[in-house]
C-alpha positions as CSV (number, residue, x, y, z in Angstrom):
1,X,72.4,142.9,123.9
2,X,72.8,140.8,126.9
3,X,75.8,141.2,129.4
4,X,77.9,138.6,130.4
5,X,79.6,138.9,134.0
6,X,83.1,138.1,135.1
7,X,84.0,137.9,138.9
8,X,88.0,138.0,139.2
9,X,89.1,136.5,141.9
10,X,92.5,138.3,142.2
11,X,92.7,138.2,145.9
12,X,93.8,134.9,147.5
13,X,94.5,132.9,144.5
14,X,96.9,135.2,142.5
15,X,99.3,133.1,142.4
16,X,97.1,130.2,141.0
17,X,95.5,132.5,138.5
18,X,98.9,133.3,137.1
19,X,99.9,129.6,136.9
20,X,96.5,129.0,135.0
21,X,96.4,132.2,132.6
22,X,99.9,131.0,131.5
23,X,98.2,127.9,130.3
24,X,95.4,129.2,129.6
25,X,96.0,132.8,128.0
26,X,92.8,133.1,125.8
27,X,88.9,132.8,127.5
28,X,87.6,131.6,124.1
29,X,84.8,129.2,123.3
30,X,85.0,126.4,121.2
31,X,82.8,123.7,120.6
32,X,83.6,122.7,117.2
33,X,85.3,119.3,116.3
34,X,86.9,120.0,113.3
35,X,88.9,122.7,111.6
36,X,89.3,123.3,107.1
37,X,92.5,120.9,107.3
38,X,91.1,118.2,109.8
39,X,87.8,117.8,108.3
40,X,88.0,115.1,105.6
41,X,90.8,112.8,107.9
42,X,88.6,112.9,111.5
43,X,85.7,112.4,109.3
44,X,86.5,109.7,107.6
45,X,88.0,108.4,111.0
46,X,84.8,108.5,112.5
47,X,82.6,107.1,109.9
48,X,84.7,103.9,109.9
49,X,84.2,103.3,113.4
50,X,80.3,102.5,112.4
51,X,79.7,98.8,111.9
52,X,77.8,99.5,108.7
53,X,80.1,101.7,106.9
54,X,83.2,98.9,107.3
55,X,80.8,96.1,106.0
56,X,80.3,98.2,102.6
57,X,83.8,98.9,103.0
58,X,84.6,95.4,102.6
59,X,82.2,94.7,99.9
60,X,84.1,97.7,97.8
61,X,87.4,95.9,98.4
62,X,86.3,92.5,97.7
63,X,84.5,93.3,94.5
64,X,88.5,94.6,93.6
65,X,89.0,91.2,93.1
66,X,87.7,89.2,90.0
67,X,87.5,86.1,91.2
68,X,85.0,87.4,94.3
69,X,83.3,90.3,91.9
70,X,79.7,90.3,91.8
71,X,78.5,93.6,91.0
72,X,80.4,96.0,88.7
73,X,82.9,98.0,90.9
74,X,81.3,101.2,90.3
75,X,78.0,99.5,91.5
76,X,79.5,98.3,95.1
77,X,81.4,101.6,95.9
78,X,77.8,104.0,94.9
79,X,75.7,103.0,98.2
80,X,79.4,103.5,100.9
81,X,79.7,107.2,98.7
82,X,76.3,108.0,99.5
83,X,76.7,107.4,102.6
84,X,79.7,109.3,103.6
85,X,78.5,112.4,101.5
86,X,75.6,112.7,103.1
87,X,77.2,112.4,106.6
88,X,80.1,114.4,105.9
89,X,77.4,116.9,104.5
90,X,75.6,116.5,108.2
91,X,78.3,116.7,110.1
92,X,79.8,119.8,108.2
93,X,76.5,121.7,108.5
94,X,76.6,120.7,112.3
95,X,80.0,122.0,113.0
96,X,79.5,125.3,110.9
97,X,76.3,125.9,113.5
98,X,78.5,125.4,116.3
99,X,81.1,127.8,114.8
100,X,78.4,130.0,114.5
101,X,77.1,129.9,118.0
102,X,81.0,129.8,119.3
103,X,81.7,133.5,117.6
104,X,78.3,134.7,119.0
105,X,79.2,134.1,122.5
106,X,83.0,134.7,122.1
107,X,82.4,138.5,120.8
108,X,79.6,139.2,123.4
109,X,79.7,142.4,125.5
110,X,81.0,141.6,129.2
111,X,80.6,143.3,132.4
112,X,83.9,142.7,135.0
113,X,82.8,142.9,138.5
114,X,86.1,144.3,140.5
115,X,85.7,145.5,143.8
């Protein structure tokens, strides 16, 4: 049951706190990166952006081809699935937490100081 405490400052900068609340008309928190529609595409974005991830990439898509195929296709995609999964899992729990934390502090009791 803590308080938070807001000090408007409606004196000298009204006019600038109108200009801001215009573009600015919500005081909510949010830490979270992703949202239920941009989950898989931003996640997937930022897993190919690791070095490691593109190099199994590339052995998936060369193993496409039968002249270049060592392993059985299946085979060369099961380490790059594993891999995402578990950091998709990662991230997801991650970003949950954060969601979490956001709605904590978002729907906390506050205290307006106004002279």
């Amino acid at each position: 049951n803590k308080w938070r405490i807001v000090f408007p400052n409606k004196g000298r900068q009204q006019k600038d706190w109108n200009q801001a609340s215009t573009l600015y008309s919500g005081n909510k928190i949010q830490t979270t990166k992703y949202t239920w529609f941009t989950f898989l595409p931003h996640n997937l974005f930022e897993q190919f952006h690791r070095l490691g991830n593109l190099y199994f990439f590339f052995l998936v898509v060369l193993n496409w081809f039968p002249q270049v195929e060592v392993f059985h296709r299946e085979i060369t995609m099961l380490p790059l699935i594993v891999v995402l999964l578990a950091s998709m899992i990662k991230d997801a729990i991650e970003d949950y937490r954060k969601y979490q934390f956001d709605k904590i502090i978002n729907f906390s009791k506050t205290r307006v100081y106004d002279k």
